[in-house]
Every structure is written in structure tokens, then in C-alpha cells.
C-alpha positions in Angstrom: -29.0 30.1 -36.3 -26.8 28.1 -34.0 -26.3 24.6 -35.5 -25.5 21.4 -32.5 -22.0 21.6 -32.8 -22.2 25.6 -32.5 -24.2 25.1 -29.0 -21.9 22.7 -27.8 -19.2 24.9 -28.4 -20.9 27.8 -26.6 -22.0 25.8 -23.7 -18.3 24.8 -23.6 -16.9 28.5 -23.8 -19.3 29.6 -20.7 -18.6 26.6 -18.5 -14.4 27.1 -19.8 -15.0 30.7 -18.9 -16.1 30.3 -15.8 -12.7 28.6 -15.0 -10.3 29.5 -17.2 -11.0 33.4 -18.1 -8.1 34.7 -15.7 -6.0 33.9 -12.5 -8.7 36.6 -10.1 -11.8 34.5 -10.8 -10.0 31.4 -10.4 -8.9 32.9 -7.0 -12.9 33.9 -6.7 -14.1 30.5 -7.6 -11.6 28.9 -5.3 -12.3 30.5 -3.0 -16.1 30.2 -3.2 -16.1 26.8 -3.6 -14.5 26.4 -0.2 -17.1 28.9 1.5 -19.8 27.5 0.1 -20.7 24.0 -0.5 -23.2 24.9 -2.3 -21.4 27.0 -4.7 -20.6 24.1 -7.7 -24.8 23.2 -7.5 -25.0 27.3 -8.3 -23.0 27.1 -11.5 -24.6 23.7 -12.8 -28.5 25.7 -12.3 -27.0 28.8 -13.6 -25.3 26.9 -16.6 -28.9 25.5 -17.1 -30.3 29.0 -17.6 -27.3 29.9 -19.8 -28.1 27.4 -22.2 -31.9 27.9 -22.3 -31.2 31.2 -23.8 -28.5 30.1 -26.2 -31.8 27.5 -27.6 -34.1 30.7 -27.2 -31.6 32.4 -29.6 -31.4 29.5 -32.2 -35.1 29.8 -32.7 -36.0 31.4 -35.9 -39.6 30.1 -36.1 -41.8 27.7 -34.5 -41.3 25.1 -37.0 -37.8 25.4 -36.3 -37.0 23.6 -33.0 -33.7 24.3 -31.4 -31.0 22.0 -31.8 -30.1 19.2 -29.0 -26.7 19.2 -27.4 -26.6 22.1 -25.0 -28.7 20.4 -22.2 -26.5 17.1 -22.5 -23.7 19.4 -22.0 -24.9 20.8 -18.5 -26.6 17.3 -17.6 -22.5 15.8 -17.5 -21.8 19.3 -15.7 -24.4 17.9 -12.9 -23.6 14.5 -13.1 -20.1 15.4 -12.0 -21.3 17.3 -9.2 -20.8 13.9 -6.8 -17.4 13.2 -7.7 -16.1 17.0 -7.4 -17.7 16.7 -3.8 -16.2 13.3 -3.7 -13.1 14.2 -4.6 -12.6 17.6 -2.7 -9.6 17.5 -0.2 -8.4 14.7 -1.8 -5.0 13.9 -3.7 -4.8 12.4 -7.4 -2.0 11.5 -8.6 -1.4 12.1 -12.6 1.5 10.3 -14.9 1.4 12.4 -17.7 3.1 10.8 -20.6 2.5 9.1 -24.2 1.2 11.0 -27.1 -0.5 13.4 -24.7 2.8 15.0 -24.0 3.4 15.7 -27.9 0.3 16.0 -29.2 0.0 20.2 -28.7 -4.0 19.9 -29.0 -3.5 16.8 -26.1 -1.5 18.9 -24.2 -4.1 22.0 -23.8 -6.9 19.4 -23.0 -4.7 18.3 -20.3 -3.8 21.5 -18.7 -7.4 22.4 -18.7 -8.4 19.3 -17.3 -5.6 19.4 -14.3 -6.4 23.3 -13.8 -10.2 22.1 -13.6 -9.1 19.4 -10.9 -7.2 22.6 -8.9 -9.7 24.9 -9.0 -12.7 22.1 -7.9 -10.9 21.5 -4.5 -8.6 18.2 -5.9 -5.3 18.3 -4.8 -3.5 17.5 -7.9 0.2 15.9 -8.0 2.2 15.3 -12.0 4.7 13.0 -12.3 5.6 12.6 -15.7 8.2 11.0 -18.3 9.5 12.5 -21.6 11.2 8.9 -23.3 11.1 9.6 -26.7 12.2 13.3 -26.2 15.2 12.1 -25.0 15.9 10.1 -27.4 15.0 12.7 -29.9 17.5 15.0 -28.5 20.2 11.9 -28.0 19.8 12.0 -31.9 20.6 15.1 -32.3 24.1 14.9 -30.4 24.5 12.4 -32.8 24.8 9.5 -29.8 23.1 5.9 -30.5 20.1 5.1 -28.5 20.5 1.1 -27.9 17.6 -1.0 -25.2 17.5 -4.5 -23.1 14.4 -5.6 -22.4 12.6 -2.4 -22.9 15.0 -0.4 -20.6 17.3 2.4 -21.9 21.2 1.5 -21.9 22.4 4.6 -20.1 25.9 5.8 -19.4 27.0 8.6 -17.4 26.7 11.3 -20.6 23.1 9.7 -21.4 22.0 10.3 -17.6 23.1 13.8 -18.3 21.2 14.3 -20.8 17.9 12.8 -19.6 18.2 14.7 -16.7 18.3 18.0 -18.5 15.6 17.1 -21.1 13.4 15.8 -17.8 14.1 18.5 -15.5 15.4 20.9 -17.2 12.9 20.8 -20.9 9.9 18.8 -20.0 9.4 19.7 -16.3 9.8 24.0 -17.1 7.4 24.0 -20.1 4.5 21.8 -17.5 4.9 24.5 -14.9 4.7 27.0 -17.5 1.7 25.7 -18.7 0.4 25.6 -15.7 1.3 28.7 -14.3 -0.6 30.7 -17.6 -3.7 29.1 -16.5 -3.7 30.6 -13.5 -2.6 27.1 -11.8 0.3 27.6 -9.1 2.7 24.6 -10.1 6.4 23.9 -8.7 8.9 21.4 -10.7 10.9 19.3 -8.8 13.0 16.7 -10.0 13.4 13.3 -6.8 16.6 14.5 -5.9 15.5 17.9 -4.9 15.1 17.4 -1.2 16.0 13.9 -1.4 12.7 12.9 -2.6 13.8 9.6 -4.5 16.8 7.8 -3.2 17.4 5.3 -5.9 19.6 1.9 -6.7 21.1 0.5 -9.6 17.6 -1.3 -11.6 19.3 -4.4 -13.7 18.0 -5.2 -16.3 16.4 -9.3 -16.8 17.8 -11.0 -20.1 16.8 -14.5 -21.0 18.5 -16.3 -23.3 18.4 -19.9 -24.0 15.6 -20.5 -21.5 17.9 -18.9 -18.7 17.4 -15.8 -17.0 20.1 -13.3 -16.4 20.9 -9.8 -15.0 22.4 -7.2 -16.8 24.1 -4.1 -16.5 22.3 -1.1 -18.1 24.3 1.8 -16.5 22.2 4.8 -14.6 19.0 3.2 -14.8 17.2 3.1 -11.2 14.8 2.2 -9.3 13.3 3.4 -5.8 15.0 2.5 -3.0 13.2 5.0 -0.5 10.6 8.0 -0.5 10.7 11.3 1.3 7.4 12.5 0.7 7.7 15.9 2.8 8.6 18.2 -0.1 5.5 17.2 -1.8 3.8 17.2 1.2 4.5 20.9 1.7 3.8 22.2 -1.4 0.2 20.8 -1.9 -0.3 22.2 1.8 1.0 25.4 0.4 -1.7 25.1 -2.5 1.1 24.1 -5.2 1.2 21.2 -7.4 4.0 19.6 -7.2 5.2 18.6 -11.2 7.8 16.1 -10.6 10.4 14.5 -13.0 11.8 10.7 -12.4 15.3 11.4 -11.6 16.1 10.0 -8.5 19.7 9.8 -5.8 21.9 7.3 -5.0 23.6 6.9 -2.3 26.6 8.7 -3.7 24.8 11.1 -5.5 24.9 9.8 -8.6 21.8 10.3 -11.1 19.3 7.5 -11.6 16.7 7.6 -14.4 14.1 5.8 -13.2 10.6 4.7 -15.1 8.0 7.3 -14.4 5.1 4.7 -14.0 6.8 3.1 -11.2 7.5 6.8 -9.8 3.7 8.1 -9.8 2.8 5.0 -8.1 5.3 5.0 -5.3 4.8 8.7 -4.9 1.1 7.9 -4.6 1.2 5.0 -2.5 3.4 7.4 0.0 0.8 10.2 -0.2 -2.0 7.5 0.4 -3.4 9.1 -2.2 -7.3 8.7 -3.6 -6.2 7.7 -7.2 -3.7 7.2 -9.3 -4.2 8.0 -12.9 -2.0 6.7 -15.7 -2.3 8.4 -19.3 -1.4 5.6 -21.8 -1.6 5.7 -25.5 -4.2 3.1 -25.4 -7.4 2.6 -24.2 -6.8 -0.1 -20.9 -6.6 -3.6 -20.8 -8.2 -6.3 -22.4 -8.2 -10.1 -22.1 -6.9 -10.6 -25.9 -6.3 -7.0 -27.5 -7.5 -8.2 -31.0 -10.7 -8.6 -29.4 -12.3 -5.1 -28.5 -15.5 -6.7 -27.2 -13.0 -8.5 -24.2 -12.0 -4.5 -22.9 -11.5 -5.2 -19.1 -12.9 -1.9 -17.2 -12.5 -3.3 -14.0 -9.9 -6.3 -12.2 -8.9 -6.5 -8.5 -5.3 -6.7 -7.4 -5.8 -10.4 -7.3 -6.4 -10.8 -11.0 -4.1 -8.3 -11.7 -1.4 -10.7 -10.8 -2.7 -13.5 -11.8 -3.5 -11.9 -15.4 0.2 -10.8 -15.7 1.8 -15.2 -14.6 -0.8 -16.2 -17.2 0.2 -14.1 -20.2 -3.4 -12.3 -20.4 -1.2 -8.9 -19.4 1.7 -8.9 -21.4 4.6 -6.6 -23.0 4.3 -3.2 -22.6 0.7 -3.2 -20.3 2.7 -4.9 -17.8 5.1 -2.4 -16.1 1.6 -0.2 -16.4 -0.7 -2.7 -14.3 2.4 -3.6 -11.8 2.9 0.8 -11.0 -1.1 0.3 -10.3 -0.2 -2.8 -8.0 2.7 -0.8 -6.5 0.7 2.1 -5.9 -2.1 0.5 -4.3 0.1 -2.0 -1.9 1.6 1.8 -0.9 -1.4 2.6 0.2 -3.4 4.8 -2.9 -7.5 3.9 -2.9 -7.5 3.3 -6.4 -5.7 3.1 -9.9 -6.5 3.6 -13.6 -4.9 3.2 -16.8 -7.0 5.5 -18.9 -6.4 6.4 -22.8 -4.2 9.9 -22.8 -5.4 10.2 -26.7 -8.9 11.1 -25.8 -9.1 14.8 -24.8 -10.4 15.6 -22.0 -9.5 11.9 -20.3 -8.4 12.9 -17.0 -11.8 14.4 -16.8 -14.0 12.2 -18.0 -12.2 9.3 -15.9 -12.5 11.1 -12.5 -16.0 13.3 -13.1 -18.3 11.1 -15.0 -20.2 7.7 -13.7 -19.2 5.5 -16.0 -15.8 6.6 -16.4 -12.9 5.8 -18.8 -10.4 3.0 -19.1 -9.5 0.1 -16.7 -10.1 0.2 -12.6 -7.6 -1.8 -10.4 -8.4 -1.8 -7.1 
């Protein structure tokens, strides 16, 4: 006999299979999908029946009734129905970064979550960072790692570097990812195709109650998007994985932060949403107070949170990419907890959703 957590798991496996069994009936559901609207309202009824016969089988006697679970599975299947038909044709934006990127469990739920978004019509787009991975690998050269004001001190040899761990590490192992999922993905870095001319990003200082700028080396900021590459390759039915490296106007390297990068890159695709993994769960009015979680704050308060203090430290370069992004021209954005698997999912397909709003 199948006990709750057993059904779950098999209702998970069938509606899993269904997507991620192998690259043809991706292609068949895809394609399906796009024929027929009604195709997605097919494989919630059918899903139904699956898991009436998974109970059947867990029934050993009549004084044995079947363990719960398996239709609350398939009800979130149905409640999503909406937002996938919301949300077809449109663009998301994803910054993939925090624990989610080392976490190896995290990093499956991901894939399967972005492959998901493909495969339901969502024209997905990654931008993502890698910080401590450079650092890591900094530490292994042996070279000291030193920061102002939360920015990375970066010469000419540390630019290097981060560009190889970004592009060249990071960025390869995504598409891979990707790729064995059945998922066409493409890295690009901003300077392929002059995506992301940059500028010098100084870095603020205060000291003594006076505020100064400060030299930090090849650490940018974006001075101008050319969305066209990205543009062509969701049109081509890619998505685009793209690491913040940006061009200046001597073709130098910039590193630039990749929150600020998703949201300009969304802003200049107008796109739906952008979605921010974080390694916590949004933003609250005073953090040691869970009860004062904030799921939902207009631009307006947005700023005003961040002059009074409310938003502070490391939250606030999160809510301004959200304020960036949305000024660009994205619908919405949301700063959702990257530790919970499956977030990406149950941010964009559920009714309540995950994490906080700004819109």
C-alpha cells in the first residue's frame, strides 16, 4: 500500500513524465499546446484519472481508505491552468543566483521549473551571477578578494577571471543543463553582439558624515541595451542564458551586478515579469518580525521604504533592479525565496504566489 508521501511522489513522476521524459515529447507537447488550446485542460482531467487509480491501487480493504495527497496534487495542476494561459507568448525574465546556483538539489528544481516555463508556451530569458564562485576560484590563484561598499575591487587580472568563471564556467554548465532537458538554450555574455555597453560604476564611500566616490577598477554599470540578439533568439525558440559582462567603449570588460542586468534586460524586452531568486524569502517592514512579511508594495513605497530605512543593506540593490526593471517598461517584479524548490513555479503558476510583488 502506497502511503501519502508515496502518492505524492507518483502523481509527481506522471505529471514530470509528461514533460521531462525526453526531447520528442517535449517537441509533441509543444507543439500540442500551441494547436490546441485546449490541450493543458486535457492533461489536468487526464491527471485526474491517473490519480484515481493510483488511490484505487492503495486500497487493501474497505476499512482502509486511501491516503489524501494525490488529488491536492492535480487541484494545483488546475489551478495553474489560468496563469499558463496567462502567461503564454509572454516573456519572464529569470536572475538565477544565491544558494540556488550551488545547492545541486536547487539547481535540478530550477532547470525543471524553467524547462516547465518553455514547454508551457513562456518565453523564458536567464540572466544570472556566479559572486561567490569567483571568489572561490580567486582563492585558488591565491589572489585577495578585498570590497567597498559591497562592490568587488576589480583590476584588470580579476576582470579576467570573472569573465571566464561567468561566461566561460557558469554560463556553459546552465546551457548544458538545459540542453539535457530537452530545453534549447544559447549563452551569451553582454558583449556578444554589443548587448551591454557599460561605464565605469564608482563606488559611494562615506566617511565622517561625507560622501565620496571611489575607484573600484572594472566594475560597471549599463550605459546602453541592444536588445536584438535576445530578441532573435527567443524568436528562434532559444533561451537566451546571459552572463553580466558588459563593453565599454574601448572594449574593455565591465563586471556588472546581475540584478541590475535582469532588470534592464527586462525593462528593454517589456517583459511580463521579472523574477529575482534571493536567498531569502522577500521583504519585510522589520526582518526580525516575520508576521511584518510585505507580499505586495507599489513603486511608490518602494522608494519611499528604501529613504526611510524600512529597505536596507543588501534588499536594497534587489528592490531598486525591480524599480529599474519596471521604469524600463516590465509589467511586474518579484523577489521570491531561490531556497524553496520549485519557487519559480510556485511564484508564477499558483494564486497566491511566493515572495514580494512590486509593481
Amino acid at each position: 500500500m502506497l502511503n501519502e508521501d508515496e502518492l505524492k511522489n507518483e502523481l509527481a513522476r506522471r505529471v514530470l513524465s509528461r514533460f521531462f521524459s525526453n526531447e520528442s515529447s517535449f517537441e509533441e507537447n509543444l507543439k500540442a499546446a500551441k494547436v490546441d488550446e485546449g490541450f493543458l485542460k486535457k492533461l489536468a482531467n487526464e491527471l485526474l484519472e491517473e490519480v484515481e487509480e493510483v488511490t484505487e491501487e492503495t486500497k487493501e480493504t474497505p476499512e482502509t481508505p486511501p491516503p489524501s495527497g494525490g488529488k491536492d496534487k492535480a487541484e494545483v495542476l488546475i489551478e495553474a491552468l489560468p496563469y499558463i494561459q496567462e502567461f503564454y507568448g509572454k516573456t519572464v525574465v529569470v536572475k538565477y543566483g544565491g544558494n540556488a546556483m550551488i545547492n545541486d538539489e536547487l539547481k535540478e528544481k530550477v532547470m525543471q521549473d524553467i524547462a516547465l516555463m518553455k514547454y508551457t508556451g513562456i518565453n523564458v530569458v536567464i540572466v544570472h551571477g556566479g559572486g561567490p564562485e569567483i571568489t572561490g576560484f580567486l582563492k585558488k590563484l591565491g589572489k585577495e578578494t578585498s570590497f567597498v561598499s559591497g562592490l568587488r575591487v576589480t583590476d584588470e587580472e580579476t576582470v579576467e577571471i570573472a569573465e571566464m568563471v561567468l561566461a566561460g564556467k557558469i554560463n556553459s554548465e546552465i546551457v548544458m543543463l538545459l540542453n539535457r532537458r530537452g530545453v534549447r538554450a544559447v549563452g551569451i555574455s553582454g558583449k556578444d553582439a554589443d548587448l551591454i555597453h557599460a561605464e565605469k560604476k564608482l563606488a559611494t564611500v562615506y566617511e565622517q558624515g561625507e560622501k565620496t566616490k571611489v575607484d573600484i577598477g572594472y566594475v560597471g554599470k549599463t550605459k546602453k541595451i541592444d536588445i536584438r540578439i535576445v530578441e532573435d533568439l527567443i524568436s528562434s525558440g532559444y533561451v537566451p542564458v546571459i552572463a553580466p559582462i558588459g563593453v565599454g567603449e574601448d572594449g574593455e570588460s565591465y563586471n556588472i551586478n546581475a540584478d541590475y542586468v535582469a532588470a534592464d534586460i527586462a525593462g528593454a524586452l517589456k517583459a511580463e515579469k521579472l523574477l529575482l531568486l534571493t536567498d531569502t524569502e522577500g521583504v519585510y517592514k522589520n526582518f526580525n518580525d516575520k508576521s511584518s512579511f510585505i507580499s505586495s508594495l507599489s513603486a511608490a513605497e518602494a522608494r519611499e521604504y528604501i529613504k526611510n530605512g524600512i529597505i536596507a543593506g543588501g534588499m536594497i540593490p534587489k528592490v531598486e533592479a525591480c524599480l529599474r526593471a519596471l521604469q524600463g517598461g516590465a509589467g511586474k517584479a518579484h523577489i521570491i525565496d531561490g531556497r524553496l524548490p520549485h519557487s519559480i513555479i510556485l511564484e508564477l503558476f499558483t494564486a497566491s504566489g511566493i515572495g514580494t510583488q512590486v509593481e
